[in-house]
C-alpha positions in Angstrom: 100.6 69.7 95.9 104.4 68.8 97.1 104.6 68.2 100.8 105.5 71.0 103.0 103.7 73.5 100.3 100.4 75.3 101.1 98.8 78.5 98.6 97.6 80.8 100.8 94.5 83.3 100.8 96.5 86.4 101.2 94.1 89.3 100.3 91.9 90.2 103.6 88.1 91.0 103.5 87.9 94.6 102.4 86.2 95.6 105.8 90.1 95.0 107.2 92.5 97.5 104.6 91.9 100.8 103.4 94.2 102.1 100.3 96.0 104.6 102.8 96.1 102.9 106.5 95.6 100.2 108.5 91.4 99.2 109.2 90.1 100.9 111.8 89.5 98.4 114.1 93.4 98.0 114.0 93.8 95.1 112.8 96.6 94.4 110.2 95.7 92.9 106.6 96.7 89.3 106.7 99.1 89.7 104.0 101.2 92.2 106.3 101.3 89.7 109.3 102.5 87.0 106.3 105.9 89.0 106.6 105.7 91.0 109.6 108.6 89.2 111.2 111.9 87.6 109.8 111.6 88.4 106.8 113.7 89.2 103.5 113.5 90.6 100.3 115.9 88.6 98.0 117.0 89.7 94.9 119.9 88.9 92.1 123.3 89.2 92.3 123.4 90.1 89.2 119.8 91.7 88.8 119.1 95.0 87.3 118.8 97.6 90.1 114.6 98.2 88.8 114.8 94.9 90.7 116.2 96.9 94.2 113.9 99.7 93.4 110.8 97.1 93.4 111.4 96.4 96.9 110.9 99.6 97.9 107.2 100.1 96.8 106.3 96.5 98.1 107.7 98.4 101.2 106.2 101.1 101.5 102.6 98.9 100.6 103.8 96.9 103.9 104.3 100.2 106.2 100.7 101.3 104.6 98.9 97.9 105.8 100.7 98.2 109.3 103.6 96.3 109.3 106.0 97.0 112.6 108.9 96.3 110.3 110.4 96.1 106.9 112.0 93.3 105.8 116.0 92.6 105.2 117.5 93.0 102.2 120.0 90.3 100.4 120.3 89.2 97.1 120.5 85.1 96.4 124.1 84.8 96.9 124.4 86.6 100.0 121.1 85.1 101.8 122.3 83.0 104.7 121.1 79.2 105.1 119.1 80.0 107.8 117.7 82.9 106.6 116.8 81.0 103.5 115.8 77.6 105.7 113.5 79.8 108.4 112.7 83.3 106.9 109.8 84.5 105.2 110.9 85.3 101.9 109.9 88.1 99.4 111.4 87.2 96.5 112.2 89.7 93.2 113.1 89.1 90.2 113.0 86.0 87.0 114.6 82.6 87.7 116.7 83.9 84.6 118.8 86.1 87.1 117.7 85.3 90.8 118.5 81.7 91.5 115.9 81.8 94.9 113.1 82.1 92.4 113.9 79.5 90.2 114.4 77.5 93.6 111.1 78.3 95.0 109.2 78.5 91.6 110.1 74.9 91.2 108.8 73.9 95.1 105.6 76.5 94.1 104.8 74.6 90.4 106.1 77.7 88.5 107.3 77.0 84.7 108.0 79.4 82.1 108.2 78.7 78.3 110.2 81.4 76.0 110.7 80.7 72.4 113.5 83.4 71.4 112.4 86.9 69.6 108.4 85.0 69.1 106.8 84.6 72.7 107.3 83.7 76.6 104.6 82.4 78.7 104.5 81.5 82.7 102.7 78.8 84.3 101.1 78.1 87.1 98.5 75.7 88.5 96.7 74.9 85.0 96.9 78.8 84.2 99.1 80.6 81.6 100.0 84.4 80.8 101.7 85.0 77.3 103.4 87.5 75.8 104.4 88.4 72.1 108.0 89.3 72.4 107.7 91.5 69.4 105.6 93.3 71.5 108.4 93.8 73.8 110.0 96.6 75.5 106.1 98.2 75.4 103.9 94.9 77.2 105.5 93.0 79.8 103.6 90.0 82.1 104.2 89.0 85.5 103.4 86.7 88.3 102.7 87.2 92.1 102.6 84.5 94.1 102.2 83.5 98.0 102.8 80.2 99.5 103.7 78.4 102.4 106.8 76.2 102.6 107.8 74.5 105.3 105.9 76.6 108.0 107.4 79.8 106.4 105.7 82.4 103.7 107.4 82.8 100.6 106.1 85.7 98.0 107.0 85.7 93.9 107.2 88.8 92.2 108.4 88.2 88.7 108.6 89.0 84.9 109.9 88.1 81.7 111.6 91.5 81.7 112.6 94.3 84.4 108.9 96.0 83.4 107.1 93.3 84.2 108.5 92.8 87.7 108.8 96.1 88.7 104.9 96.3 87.2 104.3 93.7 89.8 106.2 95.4 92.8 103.8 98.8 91.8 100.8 97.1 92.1 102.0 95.8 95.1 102.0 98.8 96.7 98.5 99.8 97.0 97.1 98.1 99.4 93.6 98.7 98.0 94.8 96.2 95.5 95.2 93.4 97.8 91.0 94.2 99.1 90.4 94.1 95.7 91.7 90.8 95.3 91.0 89.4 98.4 90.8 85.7 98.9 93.6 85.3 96.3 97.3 83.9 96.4 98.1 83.9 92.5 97.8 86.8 90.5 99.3 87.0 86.6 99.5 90.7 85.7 100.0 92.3 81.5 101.7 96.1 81.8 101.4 98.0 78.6 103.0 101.0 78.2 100.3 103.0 77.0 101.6 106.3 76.8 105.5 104.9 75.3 106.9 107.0 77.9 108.8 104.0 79.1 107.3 104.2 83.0 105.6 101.9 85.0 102.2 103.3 86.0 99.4 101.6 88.2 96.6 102.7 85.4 98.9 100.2 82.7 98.7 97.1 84.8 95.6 94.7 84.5 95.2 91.7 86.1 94.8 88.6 83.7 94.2 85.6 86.5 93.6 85.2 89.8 93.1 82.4 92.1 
């Protein structure tokens, strides 16, 4: 693993979250005190604005596990150096059109293959996701990620298409989903768009891999 960079085991024991509020005990998940505190969503410049809207259920799945604040947003070209040096970083969107993630994917060991109008596949720690691009607008895949680098958290939240990240920004924001997955800090998700109505529901997503 490079230096500075630690996985970490982000989804809580299921005694600490319930799907709609914080545990009784009132304690906060773990994965909400990850990015309790200076802390920013960063998406393209460029991105589409699915990529914006994402942020806003990963939100509101934050506010749901307790967090006392939600985090800044910037997109990579306006994201200070010292945000970018000493925040915790929630970052949105493919290293095709946010250059943070194809910073941090690199630090985090995350490689993607894509072999035009035939397939694309993400990597990550000796595990692969792949998707038949023929099969594409209607199947999308995605990764989540959290890490620590350099005594900050950083979160990935991406796919080869708009679907697929926003996909991963919906399941985000149940926080049953982290309980469900506790113990965790990589998750590869498929969306299929089941009905062809073109949405995002939490019923299309399944999750493929996680370690």
């Amino acid at each position: 693993m490079i230096s500075g960079i630690n996985a970490q085991a982000v989804f809580t024991q299921g005694s600490a979250i319930h799907s709609q509020t914080v545990s009784e005990s009132g304690m906060k998940p773990e994965w909400v005190s990850l990015f309790d505190s200076n802390s920013f969503y960063v998406v393209g410049d460029n991105a589409y604005c699915t990529d914006v809207l994402g942020t806003a259920q990963i939100s509101y799945g934050l506010a749901q596990g307790g967090s006392l604040e939600s985090p800044e947003g910037r997109t990579d070209m306006i994201l200070t150096r010292q945000e970018r040096d000493a925040g915790n970083l929630i970052i949105v969107g493919g290293p095709g059109i946010n250059e943070a993630a194809q910073e941090f994917g690199g630090y985090l060991g995350i490689s993607y293959d894509r072999t035009p109008h035939t397939s694309f596949a993400i990597h990550c720690e000796r595990k692969s996701i792949y998707l038949d691009l023929t099969h594409y607008p209607y199947e999308d895949v995605c990764i989540i990620y959290v890490g620590e680098f350099s005594s900050r958290n950083v979160m990935l939240v991406w796919g080869y298409g708009w679907q697929g990240t926003y996909a991963g920004s919906v399941f985000l924001r149940d926080p049953g989903n982290w309980e469900k997955y506790e113990g965790a800090h990589l998750l590869l998700l498929r969306w299929r768009d089941s009905n062809r109505d073109g949405l995002i529901q939490m019923e299309e997503i399944t999750v493929e891999t996680c370690i």
